[in-house]
N, C-alpha and C positions, 0 to 999 in steps of 0.2 A: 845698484848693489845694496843687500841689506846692512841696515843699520846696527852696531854693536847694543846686544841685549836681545835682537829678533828672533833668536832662537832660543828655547829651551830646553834642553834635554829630562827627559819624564825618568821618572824611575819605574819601570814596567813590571817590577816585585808585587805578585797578587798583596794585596792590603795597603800598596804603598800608593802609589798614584794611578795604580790601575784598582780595578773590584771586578771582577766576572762573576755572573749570574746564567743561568739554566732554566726556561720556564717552557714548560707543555702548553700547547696549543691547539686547541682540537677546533673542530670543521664539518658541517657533514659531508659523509663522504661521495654520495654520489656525483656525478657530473653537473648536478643542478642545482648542489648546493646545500640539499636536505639529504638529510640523516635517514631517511623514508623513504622504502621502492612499496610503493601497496599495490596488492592482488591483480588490479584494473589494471594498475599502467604495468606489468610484468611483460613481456615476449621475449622471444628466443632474437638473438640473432642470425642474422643472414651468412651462414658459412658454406663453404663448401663438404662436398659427399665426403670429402677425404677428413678433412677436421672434423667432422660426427662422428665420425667412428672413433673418439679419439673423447670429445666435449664439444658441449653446447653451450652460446654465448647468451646471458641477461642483460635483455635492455631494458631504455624504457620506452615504454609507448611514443614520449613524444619525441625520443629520438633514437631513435632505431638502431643507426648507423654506431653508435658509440657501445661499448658492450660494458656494461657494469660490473659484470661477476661473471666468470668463467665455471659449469658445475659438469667432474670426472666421473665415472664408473671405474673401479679397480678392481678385478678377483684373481685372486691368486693362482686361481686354476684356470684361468684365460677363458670362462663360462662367458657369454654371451656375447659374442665378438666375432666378427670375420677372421680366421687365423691368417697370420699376415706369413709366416714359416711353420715350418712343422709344429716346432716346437714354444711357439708363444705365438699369442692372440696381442689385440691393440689393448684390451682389458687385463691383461696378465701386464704386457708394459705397464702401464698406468700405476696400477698398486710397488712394481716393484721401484719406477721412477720417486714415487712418494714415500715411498720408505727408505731409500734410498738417499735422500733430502733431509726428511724431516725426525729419521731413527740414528740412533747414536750406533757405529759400526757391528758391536757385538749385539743387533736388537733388530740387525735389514733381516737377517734371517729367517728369522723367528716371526716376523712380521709386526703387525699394528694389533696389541693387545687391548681391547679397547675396554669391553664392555665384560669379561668373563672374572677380572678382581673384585666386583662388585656382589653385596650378598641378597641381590636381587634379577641378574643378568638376562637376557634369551641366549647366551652363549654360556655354558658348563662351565665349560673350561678350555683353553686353547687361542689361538688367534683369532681375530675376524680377519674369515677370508673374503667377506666383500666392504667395500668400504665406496661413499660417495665423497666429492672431496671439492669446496666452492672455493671459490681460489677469487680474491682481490685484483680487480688490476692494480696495478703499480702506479700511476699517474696520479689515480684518486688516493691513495691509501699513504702518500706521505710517507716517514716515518714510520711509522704501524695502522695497524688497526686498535683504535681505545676501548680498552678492556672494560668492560663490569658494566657497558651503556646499553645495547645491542641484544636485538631479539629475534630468534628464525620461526615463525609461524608455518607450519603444516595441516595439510588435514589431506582426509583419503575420499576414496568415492562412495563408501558407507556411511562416513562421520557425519552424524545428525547433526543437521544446525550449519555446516560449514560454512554455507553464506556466511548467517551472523556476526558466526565467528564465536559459539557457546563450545564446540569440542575440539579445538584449535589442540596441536599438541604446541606448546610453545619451550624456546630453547634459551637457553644462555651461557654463558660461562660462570665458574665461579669464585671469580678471583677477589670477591667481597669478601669471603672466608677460607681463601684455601692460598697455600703460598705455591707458587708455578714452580715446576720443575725442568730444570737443566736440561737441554738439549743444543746439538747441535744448530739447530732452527733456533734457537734463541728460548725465552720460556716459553714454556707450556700449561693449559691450564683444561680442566676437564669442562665437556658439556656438558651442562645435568638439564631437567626441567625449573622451568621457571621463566622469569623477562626481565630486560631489563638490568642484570646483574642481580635483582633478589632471587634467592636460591627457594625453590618448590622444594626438590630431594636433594640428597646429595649424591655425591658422584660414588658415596660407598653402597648406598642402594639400587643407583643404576646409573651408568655412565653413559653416554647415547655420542664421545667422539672429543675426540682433542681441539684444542684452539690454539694456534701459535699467533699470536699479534706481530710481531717482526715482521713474520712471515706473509703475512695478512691470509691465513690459510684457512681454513674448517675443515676438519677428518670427523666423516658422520660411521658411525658403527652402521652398515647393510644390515646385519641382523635386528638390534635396535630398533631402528626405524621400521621395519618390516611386522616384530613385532606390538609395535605400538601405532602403528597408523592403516587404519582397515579398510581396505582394498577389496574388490570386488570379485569373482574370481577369473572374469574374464579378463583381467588386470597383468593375469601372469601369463609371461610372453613376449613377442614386438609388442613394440610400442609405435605409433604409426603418425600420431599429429600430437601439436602442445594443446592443452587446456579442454583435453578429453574426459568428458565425467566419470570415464568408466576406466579410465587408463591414471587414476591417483592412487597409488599404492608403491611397494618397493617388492612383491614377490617376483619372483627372480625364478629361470629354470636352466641348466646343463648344457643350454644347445652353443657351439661353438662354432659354427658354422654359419654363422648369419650376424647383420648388426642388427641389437635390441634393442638398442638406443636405451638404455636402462639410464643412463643418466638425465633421460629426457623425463622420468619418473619424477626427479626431485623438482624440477620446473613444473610438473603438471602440479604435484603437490602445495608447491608454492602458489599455483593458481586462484586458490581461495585463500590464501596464508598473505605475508607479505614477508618483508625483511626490514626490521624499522631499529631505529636507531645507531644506525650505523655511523661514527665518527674518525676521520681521520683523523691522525695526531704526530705532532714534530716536537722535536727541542729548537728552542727557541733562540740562541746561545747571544748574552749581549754582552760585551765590553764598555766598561762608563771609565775613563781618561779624566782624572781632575789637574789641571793645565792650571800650576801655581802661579800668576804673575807676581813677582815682588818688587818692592817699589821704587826699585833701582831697572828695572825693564819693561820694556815695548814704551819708552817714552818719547821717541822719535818715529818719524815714518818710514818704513822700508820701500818707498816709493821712490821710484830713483832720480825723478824733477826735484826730490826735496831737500838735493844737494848740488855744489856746482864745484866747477874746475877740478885738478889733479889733485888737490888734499881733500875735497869732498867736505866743503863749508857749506854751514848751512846757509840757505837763500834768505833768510825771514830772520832778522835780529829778537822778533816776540819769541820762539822757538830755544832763546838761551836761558839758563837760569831756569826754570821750574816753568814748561812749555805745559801747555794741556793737548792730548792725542785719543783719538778714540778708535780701539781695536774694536774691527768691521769682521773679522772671519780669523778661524782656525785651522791651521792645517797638520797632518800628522804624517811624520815620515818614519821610512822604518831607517836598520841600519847600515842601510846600504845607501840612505840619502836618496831613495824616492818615497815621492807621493805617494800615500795608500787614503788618503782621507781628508775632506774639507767640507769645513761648514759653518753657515755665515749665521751670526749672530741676529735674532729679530729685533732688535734695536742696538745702535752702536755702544759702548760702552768707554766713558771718559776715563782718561787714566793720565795722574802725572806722578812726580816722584812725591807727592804729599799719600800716595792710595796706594793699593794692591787691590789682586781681585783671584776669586778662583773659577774656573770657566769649566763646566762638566761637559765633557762632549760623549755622546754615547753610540757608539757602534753596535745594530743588531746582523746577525748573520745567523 
C-alpha cells in the first residue's frame, strides 16, 4: 500500500502548477520527406478511366504507387467532360463541389471570383468559370499546408527556355503582406506571382487563384493561367498522354461530349516546372506539470515490502527519524484516479525531510 505523503494533488490552474505552450512544426510535405517534387521525378498516377474524368493523381517517380497531390478541372458550364446526365458534366460537378466547400453560402452561387477584382485581370469582370484545383493529400499535409514557403512553377509548350527554367511562370501566396480572409475553409490567401512567399505582383494587379492552407487546397483561375502561360495551338483540345511538348498549355474548348482530360494540362505544365517547397505543419500542443515535493513528502517508500504486519511498521529501524529515499519515476493521474502519464527520472533523485525538490514533467500531444 502507499505510503502517507505518496501522493500529491497538483493544481492544474494554467500558471499555477501547470504552463501550456502551442508550437508550429513544419515538415516537408511530400511522402519522402522533402519539401520538393521537381519536374523529373513528376508522373501521374495510376487511376482508373472513371476517376480521370474526375482528377489526375501526382506522384513521384520513385514511387508511384503513393499519390502526392491530386489536380481538378472545374467549369461551370460542364465544357470539356463526358455529360454524366442531361444536365451536368463531371467538370460542372467539380467547380460546383469546390465552391460548395471552400465559398461562404451567399458566394456558391455566384461562383469563384478569382482574378476579375484585380486592375490587371484576363477576366473583365464576372466569375471564372474554369478553375484547376491541386488539392493536398491529407496524410502528408498534417495540420495544414505552411503558408508564405511554397512555389508552383509552370511553363507552356512555347515558353523559351523551359528546360532551364529562364520563363518559368512561378506562383505563391501572399501571406508575407496580405492578411487572409474568413471563409468557411478556414483562411484564405490570394495567388499572386512570385516564390517562395516573396511577392513579384500583387494580387491587386493580378490574382492567378486562392490558397486555403487548412484546407491544403489551390484554386488556380483557368482564365489566368491560359492567359499567362503560352501554348501551342494544337494544345487546345484532348489532351491524350502526360509530359507532351505540345500538349502544355490551359486553352480550353466547348466540347461537352468527350473527356479532355484538361486537368491533365496542369501536370503537363508542371512537367518542366516543379512544386518546391512545400511544408506540412501541426500545432504542437505541450503541457509542462511542475510536481512540488516538500519536505515533509515522498520520504518513505511506496513499495509495499517496505512495511510489515497489520499496522504497517517499518522493516528497517535506519528508515526512522530523517531516512534518506530516492524518487525513481513520476506518475500522473487524472480525477477519476487513473493513470494518464509516467516517467522515470534519468538519474534517481535523493530526498529526506532535510530537502525539497521540484520535478517538471512535460507532456507533448
Amino acid at each position: 500500500m502507499a505510503i502517507a505523503g505518496g501522493n500529491i494533488i497538483l493544481d492544474s490552474t494554467e500558471g499555477m502548477d501547470k504552463i501550456s505552450q502551442t508550437e508550429k512544426v513544419t515538415s516537408g510535405y511530400h511522402s519522402n520527406g522533402l519539401a520538393n517534387l521537381s519536374n523529373t521525378s513528376i508522373r501521374t498516377s495510376s487511376l482508373s478511366d472513371t476517376n480521370e474524368t474526375y482528377f489526375f493523381g501526382i506522384s513521384n517517380s520513385s514511387t508511384l504507387t503513393t499519390q502526392e497531390w491530386n489536380i481538378a478541372f472545374g467549369d461551370s458550364a460542364g465544357h470539356g467532360a463526358n455529360v454524366e446526365t442531361s444536365t451536368k458534366s463531371e467538370t460542372e460537378a467539380i467547380y460546383k463541389k469546390y465552391a460548395s466547400i471552400l465559398l461562404a453560402p451567399t458566394e456558391v452561387t455566384g461562383g469563384f471570383i478569382i482574378s476579375s477584382p484585380a486592375s490587371n485581370p484576363a477576366i473583365s469582370s464576372g466569375k471564372d468559370t474554369e478553375i484547376f484545383v491541386l488539392s493536398a493529400r491529407r496524410s502528408n499535409m498534417k495540420d495544414r499546408i505552411n503558408k508564405g514557403t511554397w512555389t508552383v512553377e509552370l511553363t507552356g509548350s512555347l515558353t523559351a527556355g523551359a528546360v532551364s527554367g529562364s520563363d518559368l511562370l512561378k506562383l505563391t501566396d501572399d501571406s508575407v503582406n496580405s492578411n487572409p480572409t474568413a471563409t468557411p475553409a478556414g483562411d484564405r490567401y490570394n495567388i499572386v506571382s512570385g516564390s517562395a512567399g516573396t511577392v513579384v505582383s500583387a494580387s491587386t494587379a493580378r490574382n492567378f487563384g486562392f490558397f486555403y492552407p487548412d484546407m491544403g487546397v489551390l484554386v488556380f483561375s483557368g482564365a489566368e493561367l491560359s492567359a499567362s502561360i503560352p501554348g501551342s495551338g494544337s494544345e487546345v483540345g484532348d489532351v491524350t498522354t502526360f509530359d507532351n511538348a505540345t500538349q502544355r498549355g490551359f486553352g480550353t474548348n466547348t466540347d461537352t461530349d468527350a473527356n479532355n482530360k484538361y486537368a491533365l494540362r496542369f501536370v503537363n505544365c508542371l512537367a518542366s516546372g516543379s512544386l518546391t517547397g512545400f511544408r506540412d505543419e501541426e500545432d504542437q500542443v505541450s503541457a509542462q506539470y511542475f510536481c512540488r515535493v516538500r519536505s515533509g513528502q515522498m520520504n518513505f517508500s511506496n513499495n509495499p515490502t517496505f512495511v510489515s504486519g497489520s499496522l504497517n511498521e517499518l522493516r528497517h529501524t535506519t528508515m526512522k527519524g530523517n531516512p534518506n529515499t530516492f524518487i525513481t519515476s513520476v506518475q500522473l493521474y487524472n480525477t477519476s484516479g487513473e493513470m494518464v502519464a509516467v516517467g522515470n527520472l534519468s538519474t534517481p533523485l535523493k530526498k529526506n525531510f532535510s530537502s525539497e525538490a521540484t520535478i517538471k514533467v512535460k507532456l507533448t500531444y
